[in-house]
NUSERO-458619 format. One line per 2 residues: number of its first residue (from 1); their letters; for each residue x, y, z of N, C-alpha, C, O. Coordinates in pm, whole numbers, plus 50000, padded with zeros to 5 digits. Layout:
BEGIN
NUM) a) X/Y/Z/X/Y/Z/X/Y/Z/X/Y/Z; ... .
This chain:
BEGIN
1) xx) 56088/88278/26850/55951/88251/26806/55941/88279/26656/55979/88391/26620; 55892/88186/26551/55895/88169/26448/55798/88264/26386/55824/88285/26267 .
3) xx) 55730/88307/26416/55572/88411/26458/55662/88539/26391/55635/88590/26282; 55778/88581/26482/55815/88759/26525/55898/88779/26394/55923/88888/26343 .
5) xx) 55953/88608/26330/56039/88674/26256/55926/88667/26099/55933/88756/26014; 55857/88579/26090/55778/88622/25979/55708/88747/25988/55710/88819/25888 .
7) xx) 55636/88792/26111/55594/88940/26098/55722/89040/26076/55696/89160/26067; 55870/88995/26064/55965/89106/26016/55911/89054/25863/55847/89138/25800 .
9) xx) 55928/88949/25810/55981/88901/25626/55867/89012/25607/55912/89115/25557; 55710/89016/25641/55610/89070/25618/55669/89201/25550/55707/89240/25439 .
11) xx) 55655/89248/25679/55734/89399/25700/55798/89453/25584/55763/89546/25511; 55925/89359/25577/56004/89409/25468/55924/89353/25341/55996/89376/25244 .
13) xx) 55833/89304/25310/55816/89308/25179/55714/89406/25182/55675/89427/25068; 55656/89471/25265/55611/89576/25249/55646/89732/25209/55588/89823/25149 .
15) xx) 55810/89707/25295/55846/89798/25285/55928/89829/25151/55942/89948/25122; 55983/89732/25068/56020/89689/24981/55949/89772/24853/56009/89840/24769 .
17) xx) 55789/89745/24863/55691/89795/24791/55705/89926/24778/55735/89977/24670; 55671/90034/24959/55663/90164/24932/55797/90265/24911/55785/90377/24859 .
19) xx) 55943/90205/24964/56077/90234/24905/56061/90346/24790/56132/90447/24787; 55962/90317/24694/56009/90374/24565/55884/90508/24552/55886/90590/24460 .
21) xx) 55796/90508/24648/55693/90596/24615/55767/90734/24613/55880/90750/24660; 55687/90842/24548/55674/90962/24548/55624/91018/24708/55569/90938/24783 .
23) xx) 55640/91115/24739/55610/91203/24882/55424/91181/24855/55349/91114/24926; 55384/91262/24727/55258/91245/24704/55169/91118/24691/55050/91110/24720 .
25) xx) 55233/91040/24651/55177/90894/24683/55105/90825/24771/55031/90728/24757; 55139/90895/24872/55124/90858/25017/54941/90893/25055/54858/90836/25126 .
27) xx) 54939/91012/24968/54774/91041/24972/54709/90978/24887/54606/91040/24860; 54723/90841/24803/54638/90824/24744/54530/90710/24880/54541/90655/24990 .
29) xx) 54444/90731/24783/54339/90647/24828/54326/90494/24823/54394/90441/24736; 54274/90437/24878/54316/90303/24846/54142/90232/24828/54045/90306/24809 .
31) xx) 54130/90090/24837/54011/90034/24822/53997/89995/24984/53890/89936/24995; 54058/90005/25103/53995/89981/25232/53943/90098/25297/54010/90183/25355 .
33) xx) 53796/90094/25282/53727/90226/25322/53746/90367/25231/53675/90468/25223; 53862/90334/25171/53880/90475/25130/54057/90522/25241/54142/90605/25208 .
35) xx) 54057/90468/25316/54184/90483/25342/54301/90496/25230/54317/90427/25130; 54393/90629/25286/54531/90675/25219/54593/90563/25262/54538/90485/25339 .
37) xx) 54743/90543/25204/54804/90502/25212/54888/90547/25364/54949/90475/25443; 54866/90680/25367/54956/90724/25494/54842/90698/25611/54882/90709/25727 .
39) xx) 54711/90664/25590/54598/90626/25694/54639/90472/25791/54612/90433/25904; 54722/90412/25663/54719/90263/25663/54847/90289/25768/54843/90274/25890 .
41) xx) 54936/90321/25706/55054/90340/25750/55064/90330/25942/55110/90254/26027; 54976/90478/25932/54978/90504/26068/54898/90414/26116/54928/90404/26235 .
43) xx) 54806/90336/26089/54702/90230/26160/54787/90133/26188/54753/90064/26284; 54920/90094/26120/55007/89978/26180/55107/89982/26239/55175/89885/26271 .
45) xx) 55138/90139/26271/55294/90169/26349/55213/90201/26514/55269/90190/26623; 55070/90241/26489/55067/90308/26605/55030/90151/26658/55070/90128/26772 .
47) xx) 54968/90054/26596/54895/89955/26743/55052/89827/26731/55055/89728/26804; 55144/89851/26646/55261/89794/26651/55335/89849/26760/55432/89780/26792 .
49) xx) 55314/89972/26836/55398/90026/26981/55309/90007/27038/55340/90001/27157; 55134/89981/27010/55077/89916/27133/55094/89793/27180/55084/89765/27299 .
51) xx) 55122/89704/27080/55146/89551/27122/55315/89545/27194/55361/89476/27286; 55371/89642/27113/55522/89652/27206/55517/89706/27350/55595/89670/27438 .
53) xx) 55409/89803/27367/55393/89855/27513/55326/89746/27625/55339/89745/27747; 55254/89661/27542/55192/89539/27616/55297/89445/27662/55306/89418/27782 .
55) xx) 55378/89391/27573/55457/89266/27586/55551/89383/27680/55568/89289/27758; 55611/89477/27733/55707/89544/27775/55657/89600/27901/55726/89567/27998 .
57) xx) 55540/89688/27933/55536/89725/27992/55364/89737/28012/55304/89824/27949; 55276/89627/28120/55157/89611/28102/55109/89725/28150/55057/89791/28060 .
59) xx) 55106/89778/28259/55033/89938/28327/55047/90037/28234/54948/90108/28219; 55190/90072/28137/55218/90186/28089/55080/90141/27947/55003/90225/27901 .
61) xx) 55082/89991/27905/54984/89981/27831/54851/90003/27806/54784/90037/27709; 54823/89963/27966/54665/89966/28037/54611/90135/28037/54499/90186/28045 .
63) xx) 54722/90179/28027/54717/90374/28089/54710/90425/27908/54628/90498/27853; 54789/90378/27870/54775/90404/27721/54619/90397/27632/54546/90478/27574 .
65) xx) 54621/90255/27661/54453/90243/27606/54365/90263/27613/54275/90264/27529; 54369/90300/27784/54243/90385/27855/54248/90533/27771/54140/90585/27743 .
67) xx) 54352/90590/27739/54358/90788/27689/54321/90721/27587/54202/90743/27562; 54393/90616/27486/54324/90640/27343/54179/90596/27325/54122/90625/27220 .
69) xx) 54102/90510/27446/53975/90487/27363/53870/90590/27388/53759/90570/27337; 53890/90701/27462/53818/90782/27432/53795/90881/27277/53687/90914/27227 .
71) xx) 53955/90917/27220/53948/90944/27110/53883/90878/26974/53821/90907/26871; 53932/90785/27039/53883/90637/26905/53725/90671/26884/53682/90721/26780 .
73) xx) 53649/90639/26988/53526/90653/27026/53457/90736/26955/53371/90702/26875; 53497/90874/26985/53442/91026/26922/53501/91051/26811/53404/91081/26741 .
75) xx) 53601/91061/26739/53667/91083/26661/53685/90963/26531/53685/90990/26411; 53696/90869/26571/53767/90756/26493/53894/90713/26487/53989/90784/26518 .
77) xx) 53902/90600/26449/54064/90553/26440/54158/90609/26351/54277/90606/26383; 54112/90678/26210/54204/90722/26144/54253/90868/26204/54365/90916/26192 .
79) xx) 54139/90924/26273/54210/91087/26317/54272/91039/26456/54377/91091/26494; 54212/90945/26530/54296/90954/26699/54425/90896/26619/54509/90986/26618 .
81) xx) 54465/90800/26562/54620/90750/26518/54685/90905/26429/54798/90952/26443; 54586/90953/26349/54682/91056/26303/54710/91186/26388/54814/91248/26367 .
83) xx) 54647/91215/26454/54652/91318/26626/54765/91244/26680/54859/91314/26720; 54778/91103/26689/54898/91117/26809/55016/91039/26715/55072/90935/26750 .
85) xx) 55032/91088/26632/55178/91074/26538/55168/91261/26488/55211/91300/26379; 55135/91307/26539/55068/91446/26498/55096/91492/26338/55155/91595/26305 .
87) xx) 55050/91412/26265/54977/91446/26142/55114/91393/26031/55136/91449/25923; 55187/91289/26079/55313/91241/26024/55294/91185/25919/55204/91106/25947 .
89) xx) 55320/91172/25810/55291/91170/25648/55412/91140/25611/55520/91158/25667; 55373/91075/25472/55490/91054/25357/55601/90969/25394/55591/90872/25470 .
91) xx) 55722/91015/25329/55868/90956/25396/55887/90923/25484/55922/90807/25502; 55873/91010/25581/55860/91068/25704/55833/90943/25779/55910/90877/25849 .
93) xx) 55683/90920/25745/55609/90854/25816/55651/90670/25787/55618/90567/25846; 55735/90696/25669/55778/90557/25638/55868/90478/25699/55885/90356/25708 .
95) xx) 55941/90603/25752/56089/90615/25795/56045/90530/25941/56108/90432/25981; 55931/90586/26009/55907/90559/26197/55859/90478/26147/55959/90420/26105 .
97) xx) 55749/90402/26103/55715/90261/26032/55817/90190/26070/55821/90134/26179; 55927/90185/25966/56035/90112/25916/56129/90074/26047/56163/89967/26097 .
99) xx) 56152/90201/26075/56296/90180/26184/56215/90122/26332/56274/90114/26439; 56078/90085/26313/56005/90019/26481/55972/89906/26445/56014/89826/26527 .
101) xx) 55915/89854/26359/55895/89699/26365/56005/89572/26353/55977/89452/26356; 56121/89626/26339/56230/89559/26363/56299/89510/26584/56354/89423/26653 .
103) xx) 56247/89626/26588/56222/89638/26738/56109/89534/26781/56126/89450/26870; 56003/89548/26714/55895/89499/26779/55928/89369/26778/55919/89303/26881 .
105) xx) 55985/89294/26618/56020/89194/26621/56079/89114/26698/56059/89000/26739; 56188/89226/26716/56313/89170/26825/56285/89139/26945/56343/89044/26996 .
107) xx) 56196/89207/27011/56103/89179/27157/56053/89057/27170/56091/88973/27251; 55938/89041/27061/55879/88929/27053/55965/88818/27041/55931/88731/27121 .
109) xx) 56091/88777/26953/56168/88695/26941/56211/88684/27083/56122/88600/27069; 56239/88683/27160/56271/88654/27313/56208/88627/27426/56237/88619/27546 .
111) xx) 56108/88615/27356/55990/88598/27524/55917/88432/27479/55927/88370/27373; 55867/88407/27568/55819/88251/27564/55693/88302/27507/55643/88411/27533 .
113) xx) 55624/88170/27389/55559/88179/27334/55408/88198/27385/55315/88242/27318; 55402/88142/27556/55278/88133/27607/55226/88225/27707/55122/88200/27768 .
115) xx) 55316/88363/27732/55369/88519/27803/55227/88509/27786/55168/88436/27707; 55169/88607/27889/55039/88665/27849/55033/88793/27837/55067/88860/27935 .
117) xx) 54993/88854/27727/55010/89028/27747/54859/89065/27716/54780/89030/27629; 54854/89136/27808/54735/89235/27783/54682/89307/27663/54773/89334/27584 .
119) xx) 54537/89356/27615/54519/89370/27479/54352/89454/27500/54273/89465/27593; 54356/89484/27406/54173/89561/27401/54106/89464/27491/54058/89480/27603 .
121) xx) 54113/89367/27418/53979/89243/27464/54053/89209/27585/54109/89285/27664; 54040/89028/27590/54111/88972/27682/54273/88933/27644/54320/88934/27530 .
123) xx) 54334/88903/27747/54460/88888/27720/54497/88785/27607/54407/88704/27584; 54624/88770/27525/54638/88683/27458/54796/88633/27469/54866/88700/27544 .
125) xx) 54848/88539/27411/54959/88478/27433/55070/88546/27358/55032/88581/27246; 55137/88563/27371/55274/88673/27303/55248/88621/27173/55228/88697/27078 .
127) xx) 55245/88448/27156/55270/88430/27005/55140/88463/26933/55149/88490/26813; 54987/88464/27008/54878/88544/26959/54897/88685/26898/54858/88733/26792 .
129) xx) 54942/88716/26961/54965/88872/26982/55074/88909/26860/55042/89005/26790; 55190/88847/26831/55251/88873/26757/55185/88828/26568/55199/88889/26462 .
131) xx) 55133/88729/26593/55036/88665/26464/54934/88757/26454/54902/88774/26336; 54859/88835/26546/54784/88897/26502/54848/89020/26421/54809/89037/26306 .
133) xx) 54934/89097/26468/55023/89222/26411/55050/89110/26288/54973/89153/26202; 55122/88977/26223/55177/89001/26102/55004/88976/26023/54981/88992/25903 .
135) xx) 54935/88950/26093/54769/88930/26000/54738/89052/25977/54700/89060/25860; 54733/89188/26048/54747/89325/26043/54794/89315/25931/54730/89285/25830 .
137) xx) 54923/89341/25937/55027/89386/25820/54989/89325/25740/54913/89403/25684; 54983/89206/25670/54956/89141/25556/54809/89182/25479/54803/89199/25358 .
139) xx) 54708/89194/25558/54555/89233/25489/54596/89377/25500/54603/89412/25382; 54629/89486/25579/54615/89597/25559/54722/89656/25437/54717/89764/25378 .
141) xx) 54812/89551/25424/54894/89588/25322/54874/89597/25167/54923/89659/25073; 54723/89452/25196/54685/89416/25037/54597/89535/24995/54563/89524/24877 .
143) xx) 54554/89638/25051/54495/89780/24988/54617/89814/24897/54608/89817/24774; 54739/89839/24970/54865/89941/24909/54884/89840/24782/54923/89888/24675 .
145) xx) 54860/89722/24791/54909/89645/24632/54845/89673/24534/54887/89711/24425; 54708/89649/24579/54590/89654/24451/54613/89819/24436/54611/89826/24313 .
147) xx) 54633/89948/24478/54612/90033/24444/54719/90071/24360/54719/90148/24264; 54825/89992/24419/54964/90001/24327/54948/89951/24200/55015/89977/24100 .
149) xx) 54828/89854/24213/54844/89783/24077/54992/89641/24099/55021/89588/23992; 55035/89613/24166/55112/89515/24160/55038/89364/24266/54982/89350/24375 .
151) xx) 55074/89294/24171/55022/89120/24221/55148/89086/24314/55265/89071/24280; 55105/89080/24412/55173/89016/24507/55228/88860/24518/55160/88767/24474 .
153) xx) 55335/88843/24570/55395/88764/24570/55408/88705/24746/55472/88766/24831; 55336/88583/24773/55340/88536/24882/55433/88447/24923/55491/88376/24840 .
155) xx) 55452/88441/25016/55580/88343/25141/55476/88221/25206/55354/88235/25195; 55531/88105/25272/55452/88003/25294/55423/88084/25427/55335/88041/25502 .
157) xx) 55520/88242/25473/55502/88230/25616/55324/88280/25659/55272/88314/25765; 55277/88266/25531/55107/88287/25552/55030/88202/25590/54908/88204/25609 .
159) xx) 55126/88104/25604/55063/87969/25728/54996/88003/25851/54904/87936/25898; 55040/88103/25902/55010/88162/26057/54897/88254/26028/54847/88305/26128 .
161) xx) 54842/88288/25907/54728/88359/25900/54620/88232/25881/54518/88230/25950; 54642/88144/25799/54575/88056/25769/54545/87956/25889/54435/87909/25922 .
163) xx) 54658/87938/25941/54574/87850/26137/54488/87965/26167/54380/87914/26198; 54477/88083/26175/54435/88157/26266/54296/88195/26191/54199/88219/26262 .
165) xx) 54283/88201/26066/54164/88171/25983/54071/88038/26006/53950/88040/25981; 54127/87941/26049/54096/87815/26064/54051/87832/26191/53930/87837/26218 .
167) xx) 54132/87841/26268/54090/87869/26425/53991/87973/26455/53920/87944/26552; 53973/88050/26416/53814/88155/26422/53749/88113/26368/53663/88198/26349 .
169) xx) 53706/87972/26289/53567/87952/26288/53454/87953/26383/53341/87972/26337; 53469/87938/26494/53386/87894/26583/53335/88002/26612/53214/88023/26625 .
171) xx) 53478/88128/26630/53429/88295/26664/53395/88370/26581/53394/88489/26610; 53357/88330/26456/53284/88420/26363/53164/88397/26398/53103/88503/26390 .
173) xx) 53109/88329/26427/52998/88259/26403/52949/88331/26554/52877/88431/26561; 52998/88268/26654/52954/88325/26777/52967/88532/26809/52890/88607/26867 .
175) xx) 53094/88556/26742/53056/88653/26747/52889/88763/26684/52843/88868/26728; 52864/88713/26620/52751/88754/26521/52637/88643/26606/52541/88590/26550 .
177) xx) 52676/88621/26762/52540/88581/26842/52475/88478/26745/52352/88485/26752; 52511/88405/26675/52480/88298/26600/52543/88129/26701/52613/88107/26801 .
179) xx) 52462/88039/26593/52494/87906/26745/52628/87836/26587/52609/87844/26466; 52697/87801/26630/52819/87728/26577/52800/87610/26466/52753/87513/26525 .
181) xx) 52814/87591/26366/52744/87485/26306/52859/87362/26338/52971/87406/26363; 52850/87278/26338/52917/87135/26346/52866/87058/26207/52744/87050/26192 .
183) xx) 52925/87018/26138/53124/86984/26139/53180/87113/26076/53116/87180/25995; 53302/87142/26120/53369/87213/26091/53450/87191/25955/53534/87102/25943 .
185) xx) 53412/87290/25845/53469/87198/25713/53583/87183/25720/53633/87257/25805; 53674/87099/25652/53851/87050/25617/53866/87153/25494/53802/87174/25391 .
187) xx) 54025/87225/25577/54043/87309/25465/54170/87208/25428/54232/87129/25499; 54184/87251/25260/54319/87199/25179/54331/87247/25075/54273/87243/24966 .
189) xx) 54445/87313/25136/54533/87484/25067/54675/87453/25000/54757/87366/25027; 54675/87533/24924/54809/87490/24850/54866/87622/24852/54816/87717/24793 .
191) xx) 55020/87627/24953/55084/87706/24949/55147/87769/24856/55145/87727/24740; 55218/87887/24895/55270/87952/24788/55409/87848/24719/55422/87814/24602 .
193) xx) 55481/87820/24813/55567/87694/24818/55498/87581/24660/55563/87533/24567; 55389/87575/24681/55327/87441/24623/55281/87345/24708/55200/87261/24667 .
195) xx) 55342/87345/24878/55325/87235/24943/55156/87234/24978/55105/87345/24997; 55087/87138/24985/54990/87110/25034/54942/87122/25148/54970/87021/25213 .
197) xx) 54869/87211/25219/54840/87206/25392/54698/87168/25418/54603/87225/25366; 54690/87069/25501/54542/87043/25551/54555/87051/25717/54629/87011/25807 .
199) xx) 54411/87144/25693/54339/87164/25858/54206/87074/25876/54116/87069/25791; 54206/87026/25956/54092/86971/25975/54089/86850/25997/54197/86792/26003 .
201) xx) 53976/86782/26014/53936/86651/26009/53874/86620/25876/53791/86698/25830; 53907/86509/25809/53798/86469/25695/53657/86497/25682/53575/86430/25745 .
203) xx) 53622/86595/25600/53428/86601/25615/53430/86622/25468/53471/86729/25422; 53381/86508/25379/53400/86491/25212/53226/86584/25232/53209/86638/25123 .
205) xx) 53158/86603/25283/53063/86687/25274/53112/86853/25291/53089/86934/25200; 53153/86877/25365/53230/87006/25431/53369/87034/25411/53456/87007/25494 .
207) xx) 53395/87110/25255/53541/87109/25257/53597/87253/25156/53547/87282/25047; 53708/87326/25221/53731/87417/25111/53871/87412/25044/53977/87418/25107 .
209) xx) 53860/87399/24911/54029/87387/24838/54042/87520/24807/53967/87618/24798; 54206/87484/24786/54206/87595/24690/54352/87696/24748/54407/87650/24848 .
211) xx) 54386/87768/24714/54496/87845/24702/54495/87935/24853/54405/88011/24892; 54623/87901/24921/54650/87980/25078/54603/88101/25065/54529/88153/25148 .
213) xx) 54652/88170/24938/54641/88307/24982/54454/88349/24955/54378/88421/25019; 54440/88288/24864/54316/88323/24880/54230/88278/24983/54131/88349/24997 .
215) xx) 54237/88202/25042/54139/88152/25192/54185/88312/25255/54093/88386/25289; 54315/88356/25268/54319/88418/25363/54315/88539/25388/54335/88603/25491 .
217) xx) 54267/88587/25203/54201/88733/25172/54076/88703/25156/54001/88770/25085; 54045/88608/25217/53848/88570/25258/53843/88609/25401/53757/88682/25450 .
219) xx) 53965/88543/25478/53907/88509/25608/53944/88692/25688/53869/88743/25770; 54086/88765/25630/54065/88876/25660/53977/88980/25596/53976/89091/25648 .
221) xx) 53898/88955/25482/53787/89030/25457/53895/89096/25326/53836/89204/25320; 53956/89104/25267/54038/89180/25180/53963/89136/25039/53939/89237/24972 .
223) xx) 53926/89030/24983/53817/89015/24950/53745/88892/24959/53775/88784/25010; 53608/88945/24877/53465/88849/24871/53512/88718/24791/53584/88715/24691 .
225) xx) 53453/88609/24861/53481/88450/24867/53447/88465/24647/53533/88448/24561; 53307/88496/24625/53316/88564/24456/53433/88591/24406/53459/88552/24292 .
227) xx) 53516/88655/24472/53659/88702/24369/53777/88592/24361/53882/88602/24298; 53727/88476/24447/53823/88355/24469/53811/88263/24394/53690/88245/24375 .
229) xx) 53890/88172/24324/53891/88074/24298/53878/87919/24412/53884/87804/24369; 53867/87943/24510/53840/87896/24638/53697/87765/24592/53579/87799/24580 .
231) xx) 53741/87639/24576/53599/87546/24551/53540/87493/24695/53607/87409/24755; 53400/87546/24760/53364/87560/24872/53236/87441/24894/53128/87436/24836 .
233) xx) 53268/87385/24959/53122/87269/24921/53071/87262/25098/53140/87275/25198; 52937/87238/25085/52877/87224/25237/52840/87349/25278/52909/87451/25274 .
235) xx) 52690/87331/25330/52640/87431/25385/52694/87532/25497/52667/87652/25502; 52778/87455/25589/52885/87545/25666/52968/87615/25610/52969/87737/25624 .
237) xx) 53055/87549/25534/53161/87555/25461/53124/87707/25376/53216/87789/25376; 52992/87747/25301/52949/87793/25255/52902/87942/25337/52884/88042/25267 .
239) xx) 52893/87946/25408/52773/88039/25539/52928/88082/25590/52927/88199/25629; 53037/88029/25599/53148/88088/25707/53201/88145/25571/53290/88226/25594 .
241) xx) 53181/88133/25462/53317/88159/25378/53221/88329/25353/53287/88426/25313; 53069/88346/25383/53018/88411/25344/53023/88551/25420/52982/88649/25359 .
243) xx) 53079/88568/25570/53116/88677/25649/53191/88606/25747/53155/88622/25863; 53328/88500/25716/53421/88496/25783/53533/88662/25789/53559/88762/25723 .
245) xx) 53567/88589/25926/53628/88734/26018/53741/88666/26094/53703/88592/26185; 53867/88675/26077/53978/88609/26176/54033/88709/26274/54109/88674/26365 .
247) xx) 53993/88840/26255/54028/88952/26327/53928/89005/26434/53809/88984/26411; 53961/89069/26546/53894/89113/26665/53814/89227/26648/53852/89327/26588 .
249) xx) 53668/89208/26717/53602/89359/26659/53487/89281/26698/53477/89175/26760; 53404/89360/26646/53246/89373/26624/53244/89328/26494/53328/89363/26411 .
251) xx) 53129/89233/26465/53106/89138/26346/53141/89283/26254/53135/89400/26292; 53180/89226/26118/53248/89312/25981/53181/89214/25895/53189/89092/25912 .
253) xx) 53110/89277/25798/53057/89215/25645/53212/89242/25544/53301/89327/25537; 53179/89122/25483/53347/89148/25394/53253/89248/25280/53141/89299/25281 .
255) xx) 53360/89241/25192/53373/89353/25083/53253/89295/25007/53219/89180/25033; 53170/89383/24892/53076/89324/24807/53166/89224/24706/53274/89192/24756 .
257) xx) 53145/89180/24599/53183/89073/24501/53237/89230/24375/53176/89314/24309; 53359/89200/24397/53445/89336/24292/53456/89453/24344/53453/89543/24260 .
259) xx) 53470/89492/24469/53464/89629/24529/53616/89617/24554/53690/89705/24510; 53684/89475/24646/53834/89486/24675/53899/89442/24569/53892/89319/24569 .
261) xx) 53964/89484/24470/54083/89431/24366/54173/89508/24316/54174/89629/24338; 54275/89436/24229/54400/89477/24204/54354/89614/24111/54239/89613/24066 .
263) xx) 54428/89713/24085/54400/89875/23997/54462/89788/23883/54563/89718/23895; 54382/89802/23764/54423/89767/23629/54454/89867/23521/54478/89835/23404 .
265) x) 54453/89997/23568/54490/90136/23501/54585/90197/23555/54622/90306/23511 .
């Protein structure tokens, strides 16, 4: 599955990034919420052995999620994930990162793309499931860049965020108990590659250009449609770009206009 091995390339260019940090590094703060770097960390190793406990073993999963959502609940996600890595930081924490998503990968690479594994919500398809973890990794990663101060460098394999940006139109909208607008605008994105990608059907009224990666630090909320060069025309087109959400949850307002960006000091 073409899915498991771009959520590895992910990976390693992530890991690529933090390789060189200091032990102390790890506590800085970042621009998502205020999340550390070691907050982030643990937010993607721990639901990266949940999606591995799903595709592997559904009951041991079901039993899993039931103990953690009580913590989640009362506590929050950054202390229940840092309670059950019990308070794993720094190197350390880079190290169990590092040496499991190669695993996770490897799992996913072997199972048929249309598996159903179990999940918070309703079930989703292995290759769902695995696209969602590299959409994880990729937006939760763009905190650690901008705080680093380094401009990232994208892969075309951000194609699979961008269907899946495309494909939650309908559920942004419905999620936020709103009725769906019709037509659905035509997106046409220009990869990192250079190659040209279009979604959609023709709607010369309803259409958004403009650069992959930026649609798809709109559609995961990393930042405000304002910080994009993104040319957005049509009243839909306009209203989705304005609290699009490709990720699972309870409706999320994206970032204000200059709150998410790169550290220039």
């Amino acid at each position: 599955m073409d899915q498991a091995q771009d959520f590895r390339r992910e990976c390693d260019a992530l890991n690529r990034l933090l390789a060189p940090l200091a032990e102390t590094d790890f506590a800085r703060a970042t621009g998502f919420k205020g999340w550390t770097i070691n907050q982030i960390l643990r937010h993607l190793h721990v639901w990266n052995y949940a999606a591995d406990l799903s595709l592997t073993d559904e009951d041991a999963f079901k039993t899993w999620f039931k103990d953690a959502s009580g913590p989640i609940s009362s506590g929050g996600m950054p202390a229940f994930e840092e309670a059950w890595l019990e308070g794993l930081s720094g190197t350390a924490l880079l190290a169990t990162w590092r040496d499991f998503y190669p695993v996770l990968s490897d799992h996913f690479s072997d199972v048929d793309p249309s598996k159903r594994v179990a999940w918070a919500g309703p079930s989703m398809s292995a290759r769902s499931s695995i696209t969602a973890r590299l959409m994880e990794s990729w937006a939760h990663a763009q905190a650690i860049y901008d705080e680093l101060g380094v401009v990232r460098e994208n892969a075309d394999h951000i194609r699979n965020i961008a269907v899946l940006g495309f494909n939650t139109y309908g559920w942004t909208f419905a999620n936020r108990t709103l009725p769906v607008p019709e037509p659905r605008p035509q997106l046409i994105l220009t990869a990192p590659s250079g190659a040209v990608w279009t979604f959609g059907e023709e709607a010369s009224d309803e259409r958004i250009e403009g650069l992959a990666e930026q649609f798809c630090q709109v559609v995961t909320q990393t930042r405000n449609i304002a910080d994009t060069a993104l040319m957005v025309s049509g009243p839909n087109a306009n209203r989705w770009m304005s609290f699009a959400q490709c990720f699972a949850g309870p409706p999320n307002d994206p970032p204000e206009p200059g709150e998410r960006s790169i550290r220039t000091v």
